[in-house]
Structures are given as structure tokens and as C-alpha cells.
C-alpha positions as CSV (number, residue, x, y, z in Angstrom):
1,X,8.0,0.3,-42.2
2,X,6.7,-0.4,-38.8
3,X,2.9,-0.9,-38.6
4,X,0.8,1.5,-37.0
5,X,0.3,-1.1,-34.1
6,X,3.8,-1.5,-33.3
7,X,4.2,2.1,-32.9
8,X,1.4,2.7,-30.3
9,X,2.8,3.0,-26.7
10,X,2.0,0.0,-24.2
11,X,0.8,0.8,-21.0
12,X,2.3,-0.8,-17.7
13,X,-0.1,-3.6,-16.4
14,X,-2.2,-1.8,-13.4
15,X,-1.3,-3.7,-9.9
16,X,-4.0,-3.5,-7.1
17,X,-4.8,-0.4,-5.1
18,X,-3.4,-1.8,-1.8
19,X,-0.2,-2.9,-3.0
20,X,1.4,-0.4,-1.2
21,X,-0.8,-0.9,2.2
22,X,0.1,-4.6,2.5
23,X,3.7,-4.0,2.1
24,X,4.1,-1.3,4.5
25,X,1.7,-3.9,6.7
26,X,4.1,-6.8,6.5
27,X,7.3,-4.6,6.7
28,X,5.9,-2.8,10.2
29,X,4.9,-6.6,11.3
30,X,8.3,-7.7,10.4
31,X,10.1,-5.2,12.2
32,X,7.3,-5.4,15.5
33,X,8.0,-9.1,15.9
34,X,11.5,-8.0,15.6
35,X,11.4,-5.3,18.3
36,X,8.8,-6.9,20.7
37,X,8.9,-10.5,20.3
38,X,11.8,-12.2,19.0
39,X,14.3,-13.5,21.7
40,X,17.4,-13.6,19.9
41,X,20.3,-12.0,21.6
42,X,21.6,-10.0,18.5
43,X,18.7,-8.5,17.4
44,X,18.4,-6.4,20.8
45,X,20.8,-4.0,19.8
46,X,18.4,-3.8,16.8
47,X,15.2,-3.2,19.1
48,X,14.5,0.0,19.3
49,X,14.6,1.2,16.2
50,X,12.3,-2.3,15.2
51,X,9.9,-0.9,17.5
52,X,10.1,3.1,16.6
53,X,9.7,1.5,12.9
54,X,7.1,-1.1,13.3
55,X,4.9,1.6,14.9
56,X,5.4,3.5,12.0
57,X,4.8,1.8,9.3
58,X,1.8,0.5,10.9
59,X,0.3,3.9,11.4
60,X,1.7,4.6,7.5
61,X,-0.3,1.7,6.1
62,X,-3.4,2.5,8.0
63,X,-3.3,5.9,6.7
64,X,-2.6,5.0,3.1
65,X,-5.6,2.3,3.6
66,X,-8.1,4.9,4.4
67,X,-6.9,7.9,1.6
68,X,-6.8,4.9,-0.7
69,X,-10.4,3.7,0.4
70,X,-12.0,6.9,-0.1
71,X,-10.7,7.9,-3.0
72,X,-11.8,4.6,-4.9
73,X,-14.9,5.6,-3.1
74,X,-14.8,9.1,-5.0
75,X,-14.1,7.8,-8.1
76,X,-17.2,5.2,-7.6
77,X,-19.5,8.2,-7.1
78,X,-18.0,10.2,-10.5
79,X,-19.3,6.6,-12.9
80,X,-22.4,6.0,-10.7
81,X,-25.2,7.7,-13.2
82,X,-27.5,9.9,-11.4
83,X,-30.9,9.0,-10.8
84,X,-32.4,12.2,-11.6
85,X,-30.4,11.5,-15.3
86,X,-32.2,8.4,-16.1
């Protein structure tokens, strides 16, 4: 029979809360150096949609920085103990 430990359920190891922002940040870098400043010849067929992209997932991680920001924030304020409680 299986133990009573081997039958619990594992959780997933946690990764960091800005995962996300720094990926969408080096993908809309990626693609802005791609649409803006890159010289190569085959990749200007490519540059506006590296541009219309870049911009976007720019504006995307800067958006998911700040919800993600102030919701760490509002979970800081649920575990602070009040002073009035002490």
C-alpha cells in the first residue's frame, strides 16, 4: 500500500511574479530592434509588423508590471498586522 505521503498531491514550484513582464519586455525589444534598427535587407518586408508588435508588447509588459505591482502591494497590506491589533 502506498504511504500516506506518496499520495499527497505536489504542488508546481512557484516562478517569480515578473516572469511574464520580462518576457513580453525582451520579445517587444526583439521585435523593436528588428523593426527600427536592424539593417538587413530581408527583414524589411518584416518591419512593420516588428514595429506594430514591439510597440505592443512594450505597452503589454508595462501594463502587466503595474497590475502585478499593486497587487503584490495588496496582498502586503492583507499580512501587515494592524497597529491598533497589537
Amino acid at each position: 500500500m502506498p504511504s500516506k505521503e506518496s499520495r499527497k498531491v505536489r504542488k508546481p514550484p512557484e516562478i517569480g511574479p515578473y516572469v511574464l513582464t520580462w518576457l513580453l519586455t525582451g520579445l517587444g525589444l526583439w521585435c523593436i530592434y528588428d523593426g527600427f534598427i536592424t539593417t538587413d535587407p530581408d527583414m524589411q518586408k518584416h518591419m512593420w509588423f516588428n514595429r506594430i508588435t514591439g510597440v505592443l508588447l512594450l505597452c503589454g509588459a508595462a501594463a502587466d508590471f503595474f497590475r502585478m505591482r499593486k497587487k503584490l502591494k495588496k496582498a502586503a497590506m492583507k499580512t501587515e498586522i494592524p497597529t491598533s491589533a497589537r
